[in-house]
C-alpha positions, -999 to 999 in steps of 0.1 A, spaced: -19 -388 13 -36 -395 -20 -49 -367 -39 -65 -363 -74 -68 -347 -104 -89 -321 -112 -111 -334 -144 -105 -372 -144 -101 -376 -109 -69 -399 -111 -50 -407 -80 -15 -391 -76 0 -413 -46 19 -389 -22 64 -401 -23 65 -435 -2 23 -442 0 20 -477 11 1 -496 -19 17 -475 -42 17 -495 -72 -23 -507 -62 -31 -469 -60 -14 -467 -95 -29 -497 -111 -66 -491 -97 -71 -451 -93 -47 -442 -127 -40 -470 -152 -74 -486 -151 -94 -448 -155 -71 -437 -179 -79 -466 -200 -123 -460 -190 -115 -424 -199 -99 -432 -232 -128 -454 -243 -164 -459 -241 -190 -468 -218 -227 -476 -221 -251 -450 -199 -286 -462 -191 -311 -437 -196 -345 -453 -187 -351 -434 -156 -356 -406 -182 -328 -383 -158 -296 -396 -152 -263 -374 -136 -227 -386 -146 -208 -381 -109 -169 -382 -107 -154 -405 -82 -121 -398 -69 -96 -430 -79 -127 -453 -86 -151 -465 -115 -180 -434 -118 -206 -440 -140 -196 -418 -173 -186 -387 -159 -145 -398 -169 -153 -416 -205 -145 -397 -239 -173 -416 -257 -209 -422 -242 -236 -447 -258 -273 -439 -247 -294 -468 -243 -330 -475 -223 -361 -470 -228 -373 -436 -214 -406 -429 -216 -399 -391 -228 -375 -363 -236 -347 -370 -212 -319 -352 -195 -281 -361 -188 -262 -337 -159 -223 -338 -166 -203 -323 -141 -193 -285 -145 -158 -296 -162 -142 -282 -193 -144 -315 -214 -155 -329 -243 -180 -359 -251 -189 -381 -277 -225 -392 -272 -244 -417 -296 -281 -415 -284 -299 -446 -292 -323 -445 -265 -354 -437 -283 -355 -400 -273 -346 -366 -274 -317 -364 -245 -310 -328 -231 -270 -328 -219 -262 -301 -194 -250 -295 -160 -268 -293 -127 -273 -253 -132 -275 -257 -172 -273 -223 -182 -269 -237 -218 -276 -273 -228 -272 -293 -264 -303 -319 -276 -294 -351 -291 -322 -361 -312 -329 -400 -312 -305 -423 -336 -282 -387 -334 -242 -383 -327 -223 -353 -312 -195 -338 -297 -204 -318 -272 -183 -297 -253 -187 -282 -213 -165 -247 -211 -164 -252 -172 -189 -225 -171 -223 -246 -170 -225 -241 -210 -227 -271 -231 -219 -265 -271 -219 -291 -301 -186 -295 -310 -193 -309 -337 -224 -330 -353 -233 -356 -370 -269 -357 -366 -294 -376 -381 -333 -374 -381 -347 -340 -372 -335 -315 -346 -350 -284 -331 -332 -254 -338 -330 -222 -316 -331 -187 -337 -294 -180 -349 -274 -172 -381 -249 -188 -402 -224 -166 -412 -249 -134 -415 -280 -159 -424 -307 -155 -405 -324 -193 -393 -356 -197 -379 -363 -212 -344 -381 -249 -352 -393 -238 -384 -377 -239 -416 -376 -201 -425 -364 -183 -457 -330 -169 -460 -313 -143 -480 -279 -152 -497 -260 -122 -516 -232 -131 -536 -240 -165 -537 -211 -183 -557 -208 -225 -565 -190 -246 -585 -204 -278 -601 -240 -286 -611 -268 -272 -594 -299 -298 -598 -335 -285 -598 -367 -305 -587 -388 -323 -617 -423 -327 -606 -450 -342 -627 -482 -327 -619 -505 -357 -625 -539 -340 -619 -529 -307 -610 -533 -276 -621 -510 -253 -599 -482 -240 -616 -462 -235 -580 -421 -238 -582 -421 -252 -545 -433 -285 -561 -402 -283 -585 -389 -255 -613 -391 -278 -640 -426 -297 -643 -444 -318 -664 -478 -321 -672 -493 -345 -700 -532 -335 -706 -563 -358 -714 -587 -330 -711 -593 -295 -710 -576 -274 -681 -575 -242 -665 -541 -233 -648 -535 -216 -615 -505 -202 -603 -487 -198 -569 -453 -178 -582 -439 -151 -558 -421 -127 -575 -386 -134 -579 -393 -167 -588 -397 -188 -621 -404 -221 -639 -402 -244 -665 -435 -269 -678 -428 -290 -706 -465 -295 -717 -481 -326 -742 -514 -328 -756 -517 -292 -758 -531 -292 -791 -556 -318 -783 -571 -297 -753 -583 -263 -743 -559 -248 -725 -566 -219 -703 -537 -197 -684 -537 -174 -654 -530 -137 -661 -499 -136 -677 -482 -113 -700 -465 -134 -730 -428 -121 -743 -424 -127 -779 -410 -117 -812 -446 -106 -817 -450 -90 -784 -482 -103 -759 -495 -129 -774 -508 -159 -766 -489 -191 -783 -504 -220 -804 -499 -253 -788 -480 -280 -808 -490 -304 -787 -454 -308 -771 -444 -279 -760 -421 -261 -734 -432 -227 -714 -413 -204 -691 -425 -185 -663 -413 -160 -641 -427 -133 -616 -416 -100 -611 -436 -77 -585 -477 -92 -589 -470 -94 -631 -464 -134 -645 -445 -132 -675 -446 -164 -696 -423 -170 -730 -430 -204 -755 -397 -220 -757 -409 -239 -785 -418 -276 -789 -389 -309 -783 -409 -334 -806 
């Protein structure tokens, strides 16, 4: 009698089966090669559940790479069976697809236009592999290596020791008609004036910038509280008309030195 294996569900023809080398051809040869290679799963009923089939053609459950196409009208889910084994999956099916098993004590999301391998451990727990997402993804709370991450919300995180090789390149941000001096636009800005201004600030402490400043001689310029380091102690520079400041924050005090001017 014909029997199968456990994952893949290829025949193994008992000694002396009549239609042995149909058995072999049909229910091994023919899913080993499905199970090596792709196959295309519809996914426009929104739910779809990848079955084995014992010596036959199943739907996905046996494939190594899956393609997710359709037209779902929302976030969608696909059931694999409860099978250590690893996928492939290229969702191009417009949304979010949830892969898990019937129970899905754990599942992986595949964002829309994303790729990943996704592994079952046989326990109804589905775990990326590995990724190689694109677009956004919703993230569960977690750390990296000590790092705290937030849940779906980019949240700050605390490096110690922090050590890199190479350049490290900062933001440049022209502030056009602002008057913010805030490094989460860019530590090095820009500003060019054709009138008067008062600056703000938005600096937390711990943090610091550079603006390279023109027409400073040409305008009044007024700045927030700050407490100026120079030669000459706390006091306020003359303007050039090109010049470059530097400011930092430590505790609720801005500190601010002149550079000096690039022209």
């Amino acid at each position: 009698m014909t029997t199968y294996t456990n994952v893949l569900r290829l025949a193994k023809p008992a000694t002396g089966e009549l239609n042995w080398g149909t058995t072999v051809n049909d229910g091994v040869m023919n899913l080993v090669d499905d199970a090596l290679s792709g196959r295309v799963v519809g996914m426009t009923s929104g739910a779809v559940t990848l079955s084995p089939v014992d010596g036959g053609t199943d739907t996905g459950a046996r494939s190594a790479i899956l393609l997710l196409t359709g037209t779902p009208a929302g976030a969608s889910t696909l059931t694999c069976p409860n099978q250590i084994k690893c996928y492939t999956i290229q969702n191009e099916c417009g949304q979010t697809v949830t892969v898990g098993t019937a129970v899905a004590t754990t599942t992986v999301a595949i964002p829309d236009g994303g790729s990943a391998s996704v592994l079952c451990d046989g326990s109804d727990n589905f775990y990326f592999a590995e990724t190689y997402i694109t677009g956004t993804l919703a993230a569960t709370a977690g750390n990296i290596d000590g790092v705290t991450i937030g849940a779906t919300t980019t949240a700050a995180a605390t490096v110690s020791n922090f050590e890199t090789t190479g350049s490290i390149t900062e933001a440049v941000y022209a502030m056009g008609a602002g008057v913010d001096l805030d490094p989460a636009n860019g530590t090095i800005q820009t500003k060019s004036l054709s009138a008067n201004v008062v600056f703000t600030e938005s600096l937390a402490s711990g943090q610091s910038m550079v603006l390279q400043l023109t027409g400073g001689a040409s305008y009044t310029v007024t700045w927030p509280t700050v407490t100026w380091v120079s030669a000459a102690g706390n006091i306020t520079p003359t303007l050039s008309g090109s010049d470059v400041i530097i400011f930092w924050k430590i505790s609720t005090t801005l500190y601010a030195s002149y550079a000096g001017n690039f022209i």
